[in-house]
Wavefront OBJ file of the C-alpha trace (Angstrom):
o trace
v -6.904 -8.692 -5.987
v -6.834 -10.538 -2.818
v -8.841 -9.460 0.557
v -12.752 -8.476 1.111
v -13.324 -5.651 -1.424
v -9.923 -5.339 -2.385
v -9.786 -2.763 -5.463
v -13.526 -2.421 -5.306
v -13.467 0.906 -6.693
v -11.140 -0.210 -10.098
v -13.100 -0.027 -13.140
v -10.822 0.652 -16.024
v -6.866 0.665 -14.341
v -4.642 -2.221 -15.691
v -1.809 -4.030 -14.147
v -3.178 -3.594 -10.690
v -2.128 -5.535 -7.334
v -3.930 -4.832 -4.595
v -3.643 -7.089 -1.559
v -5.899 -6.903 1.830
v -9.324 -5.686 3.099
v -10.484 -2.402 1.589
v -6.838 -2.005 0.024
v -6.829 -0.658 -3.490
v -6.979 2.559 -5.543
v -8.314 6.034 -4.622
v -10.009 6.901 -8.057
v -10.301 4.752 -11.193
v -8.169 4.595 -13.972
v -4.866 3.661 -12.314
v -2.266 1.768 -13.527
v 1.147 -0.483 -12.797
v 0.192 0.459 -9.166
v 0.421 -1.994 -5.610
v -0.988 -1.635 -2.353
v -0.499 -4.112 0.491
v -2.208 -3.983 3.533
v -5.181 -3.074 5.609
v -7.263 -0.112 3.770
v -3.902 0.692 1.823
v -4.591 3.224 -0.799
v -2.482 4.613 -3.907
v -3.622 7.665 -5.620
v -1.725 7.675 -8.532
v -0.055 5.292 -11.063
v 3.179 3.931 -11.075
v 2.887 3.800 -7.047
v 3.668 0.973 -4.489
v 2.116 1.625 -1.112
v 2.528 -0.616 2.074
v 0.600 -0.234 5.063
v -2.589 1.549 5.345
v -2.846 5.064 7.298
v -4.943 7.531 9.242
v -5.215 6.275 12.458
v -4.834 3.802 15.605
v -4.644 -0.008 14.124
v -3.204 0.739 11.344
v 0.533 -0.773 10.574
v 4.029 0.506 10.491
v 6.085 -0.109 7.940
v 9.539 -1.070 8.060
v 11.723 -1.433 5.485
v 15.470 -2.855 6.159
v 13.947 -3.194 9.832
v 12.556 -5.813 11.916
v 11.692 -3.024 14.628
v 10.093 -0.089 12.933
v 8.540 2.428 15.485
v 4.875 2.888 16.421
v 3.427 5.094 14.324
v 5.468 6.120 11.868
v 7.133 4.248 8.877
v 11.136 3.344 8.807
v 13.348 2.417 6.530
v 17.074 1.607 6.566
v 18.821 1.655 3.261
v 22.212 0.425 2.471
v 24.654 1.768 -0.408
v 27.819 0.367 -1.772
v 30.770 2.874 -2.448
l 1 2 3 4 5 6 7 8 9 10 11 12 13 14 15 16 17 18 19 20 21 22 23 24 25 26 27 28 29 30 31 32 33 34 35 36 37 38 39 40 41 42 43 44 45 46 47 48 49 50 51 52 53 54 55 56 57 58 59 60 61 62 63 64 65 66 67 68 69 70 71 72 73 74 75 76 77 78 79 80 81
């Protein structure tokens, strides 16, 4: 955990990484989960968030994208055939 009460609310969930102010879990008990960012929540297990969200100041996300637009998250994803 790293940021001012960063997974402040994790009592018994294992294998946590929570990065940034107020980032961390919704509810206790969750596990193998990562949240990066400003006030970025998960709610379950298993579950990598990026970005906080809810209203003005919070980040996009981009993903494959240097650019992502205002608002919203992106993501550009390549396959090989």
């Amino acid at each position: 955990m790293l940021g001012q009460s960063a997974a402040s609310n994790n009592v018994t969930g294992s294998y946590n990484t929570f990065i940034g102010m107020n980032a961390g879990p919704t509810a206790d008990g969750i596990n193998f989960a990562t949240a990066i960012g400003y006030a970025a929540s998960v709610t379950k297990s298993n579950t990598i968030v990026l970005g906080g969200t809810g209203g003005p100041g919070y980040p996009t996300v981009g993903i494959g994208t240097n650019s992502p637009n205002t608002g919203t998250s992106s993501m550009c994803m390549e396959t090989s055939t």
